[in-house]
KEDO-395771 format. One record per residue: residue number from 1; residue in one letter; x, y, z of N, C-alpha, C, O in turn. Coordinates in pm, 1 decimal. Layout:
BEGIN
NUM;A;X;Y;Z;X;Y;Z;X;Y;Z;X;Y;Z
...
END
This chain:
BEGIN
1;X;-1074.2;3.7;-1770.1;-959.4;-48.2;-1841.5;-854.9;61.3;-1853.2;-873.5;181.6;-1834.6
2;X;-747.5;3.4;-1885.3;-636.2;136.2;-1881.4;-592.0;166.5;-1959.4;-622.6;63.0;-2018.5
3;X;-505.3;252.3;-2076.4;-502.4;305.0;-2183.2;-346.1;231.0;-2138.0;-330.7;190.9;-2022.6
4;X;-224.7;217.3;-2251.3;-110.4;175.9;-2276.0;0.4;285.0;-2195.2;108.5;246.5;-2150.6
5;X;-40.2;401.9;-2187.7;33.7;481.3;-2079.7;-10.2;457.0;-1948.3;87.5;453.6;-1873.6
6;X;-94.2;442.5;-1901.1;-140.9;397.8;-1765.6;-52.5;261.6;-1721.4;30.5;247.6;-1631.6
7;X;-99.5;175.7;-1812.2;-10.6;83.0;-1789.5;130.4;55.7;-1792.7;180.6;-34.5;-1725.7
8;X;208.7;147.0;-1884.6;336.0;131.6;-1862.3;405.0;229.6;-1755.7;525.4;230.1;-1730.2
9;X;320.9;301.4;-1705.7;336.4;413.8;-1582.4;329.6;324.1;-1483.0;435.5;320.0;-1420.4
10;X;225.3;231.0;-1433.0;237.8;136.3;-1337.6;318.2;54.8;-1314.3;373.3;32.1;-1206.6
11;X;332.6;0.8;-1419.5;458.1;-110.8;-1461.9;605.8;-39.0;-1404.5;677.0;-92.0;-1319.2
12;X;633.9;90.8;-1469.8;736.0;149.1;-1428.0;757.2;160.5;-1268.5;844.9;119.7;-1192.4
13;X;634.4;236.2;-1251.1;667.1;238.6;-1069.5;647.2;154.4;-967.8;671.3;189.7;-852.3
14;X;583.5;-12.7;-1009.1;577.9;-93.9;-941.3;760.9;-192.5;-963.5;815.9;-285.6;-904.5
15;X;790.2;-117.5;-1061.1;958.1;-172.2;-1034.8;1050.0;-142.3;-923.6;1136.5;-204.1;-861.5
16;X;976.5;26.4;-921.3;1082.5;87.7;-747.3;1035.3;44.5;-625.9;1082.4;87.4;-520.6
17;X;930.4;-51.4;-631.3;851.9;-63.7;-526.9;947.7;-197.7;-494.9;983.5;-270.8;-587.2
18;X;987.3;-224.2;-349.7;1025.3;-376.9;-294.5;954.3;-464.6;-362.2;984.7;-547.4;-448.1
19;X;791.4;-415.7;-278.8;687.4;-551.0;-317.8;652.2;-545.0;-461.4;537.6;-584.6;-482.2
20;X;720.3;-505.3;-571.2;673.6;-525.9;-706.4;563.3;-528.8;-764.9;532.9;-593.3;-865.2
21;X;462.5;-415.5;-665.4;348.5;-383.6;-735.3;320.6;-276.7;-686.2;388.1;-239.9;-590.1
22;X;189.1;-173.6;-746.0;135.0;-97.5;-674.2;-8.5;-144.8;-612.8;-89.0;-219.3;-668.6
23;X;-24.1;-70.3;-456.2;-119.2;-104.5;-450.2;-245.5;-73.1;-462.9;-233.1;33.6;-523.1
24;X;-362.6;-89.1;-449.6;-507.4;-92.2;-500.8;-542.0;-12.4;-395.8;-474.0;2.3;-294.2
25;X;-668.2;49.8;-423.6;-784.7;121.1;-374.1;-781.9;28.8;-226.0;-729.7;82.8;-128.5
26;X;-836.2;-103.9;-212.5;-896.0;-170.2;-122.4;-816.0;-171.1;-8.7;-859.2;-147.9;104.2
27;X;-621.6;-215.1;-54.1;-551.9;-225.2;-10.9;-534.2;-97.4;52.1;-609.8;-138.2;140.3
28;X;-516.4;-25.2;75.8;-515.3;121.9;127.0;-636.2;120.3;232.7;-623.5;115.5;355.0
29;X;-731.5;124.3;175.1;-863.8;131.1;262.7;-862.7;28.1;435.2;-905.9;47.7;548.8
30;X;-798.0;-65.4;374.6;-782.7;-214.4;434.6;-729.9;-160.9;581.2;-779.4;-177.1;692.8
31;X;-594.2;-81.1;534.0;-492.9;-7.2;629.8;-535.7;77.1;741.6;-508.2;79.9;861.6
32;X;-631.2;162.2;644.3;-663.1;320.4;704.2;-778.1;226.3;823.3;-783.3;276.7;935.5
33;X;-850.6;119.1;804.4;-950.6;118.8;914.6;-890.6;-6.5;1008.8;-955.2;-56.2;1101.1
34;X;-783.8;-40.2;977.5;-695.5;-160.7;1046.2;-705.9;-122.5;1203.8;-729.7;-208.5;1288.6
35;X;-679.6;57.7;1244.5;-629.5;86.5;1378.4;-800.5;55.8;1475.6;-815.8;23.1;1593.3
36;X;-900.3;81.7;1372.3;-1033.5;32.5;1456.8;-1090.1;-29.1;1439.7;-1212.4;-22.8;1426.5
37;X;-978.4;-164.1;1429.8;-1061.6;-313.3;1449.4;-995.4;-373.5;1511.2;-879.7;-342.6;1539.3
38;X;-1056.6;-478.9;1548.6;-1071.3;-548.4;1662.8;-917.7;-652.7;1661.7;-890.9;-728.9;1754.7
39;X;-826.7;-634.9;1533.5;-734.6;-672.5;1487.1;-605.2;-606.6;1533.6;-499.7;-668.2;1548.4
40;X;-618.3;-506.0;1550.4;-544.2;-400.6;1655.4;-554.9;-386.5;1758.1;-503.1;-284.3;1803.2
41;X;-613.1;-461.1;1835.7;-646.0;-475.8;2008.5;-497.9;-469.5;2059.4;-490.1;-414.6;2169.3
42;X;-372.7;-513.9;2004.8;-289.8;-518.9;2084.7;-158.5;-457.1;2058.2;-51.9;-471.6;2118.0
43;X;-192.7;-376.6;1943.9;-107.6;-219.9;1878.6;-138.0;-131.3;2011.5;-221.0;-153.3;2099.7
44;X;-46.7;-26.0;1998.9;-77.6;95.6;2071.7;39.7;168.6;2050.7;155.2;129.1;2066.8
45;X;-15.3;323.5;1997.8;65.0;420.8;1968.2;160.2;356.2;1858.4;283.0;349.1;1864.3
46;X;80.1;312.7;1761.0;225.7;278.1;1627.5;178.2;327.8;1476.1;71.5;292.0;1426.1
47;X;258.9;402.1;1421.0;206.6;415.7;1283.6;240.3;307.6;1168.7;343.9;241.5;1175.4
48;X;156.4;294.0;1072.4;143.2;202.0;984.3;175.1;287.3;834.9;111.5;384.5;794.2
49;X;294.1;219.9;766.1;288.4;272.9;641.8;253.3;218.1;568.4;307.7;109.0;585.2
50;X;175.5;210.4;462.4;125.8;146.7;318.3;197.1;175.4;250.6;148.4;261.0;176.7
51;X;314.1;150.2;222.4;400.9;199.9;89.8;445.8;82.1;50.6;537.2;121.7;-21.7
52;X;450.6;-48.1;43.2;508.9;-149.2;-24.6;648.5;-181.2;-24.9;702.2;-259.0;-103.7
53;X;736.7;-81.2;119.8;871.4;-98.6;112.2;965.2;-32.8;81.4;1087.8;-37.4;91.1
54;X;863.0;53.1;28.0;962.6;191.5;-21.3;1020.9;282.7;96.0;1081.1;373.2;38.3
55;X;1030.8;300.6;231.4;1053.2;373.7;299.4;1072.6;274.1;417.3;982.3;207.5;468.0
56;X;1221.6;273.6;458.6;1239.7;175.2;572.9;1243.6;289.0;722.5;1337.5;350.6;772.9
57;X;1089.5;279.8;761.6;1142.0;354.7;891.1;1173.1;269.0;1050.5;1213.9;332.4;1147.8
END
């Protein structure tokens, strides 16, 4: 559970975020093993950012 500063720290920085949240543990994880699966068969040579929008490259 999160103490009332945790939460209004999140709250705060899921405002600068496009996608209006931050994301989770899983969500991250999800990313990092995306390039070796079988879901990426037809990527090559591309980087992937997890940032929710914050960085238009």
């Amino acid at each position: 559970m999160k103490s009332a500063g945790e939460a209004a720290l999140l709250e705060c920085l899921a405002a600068q975020i496009p996608l209006g949240r931050v994301e989770n543990s899983e969500e991250t994880a999800a990313v990092a093993l995306f390039p070796a699966s079988e879901d990426s068969s037809l990527m090559t040579g591309r980087k992937v950012y997890p940032n929710g929008g914050t960085a238009q490259v």
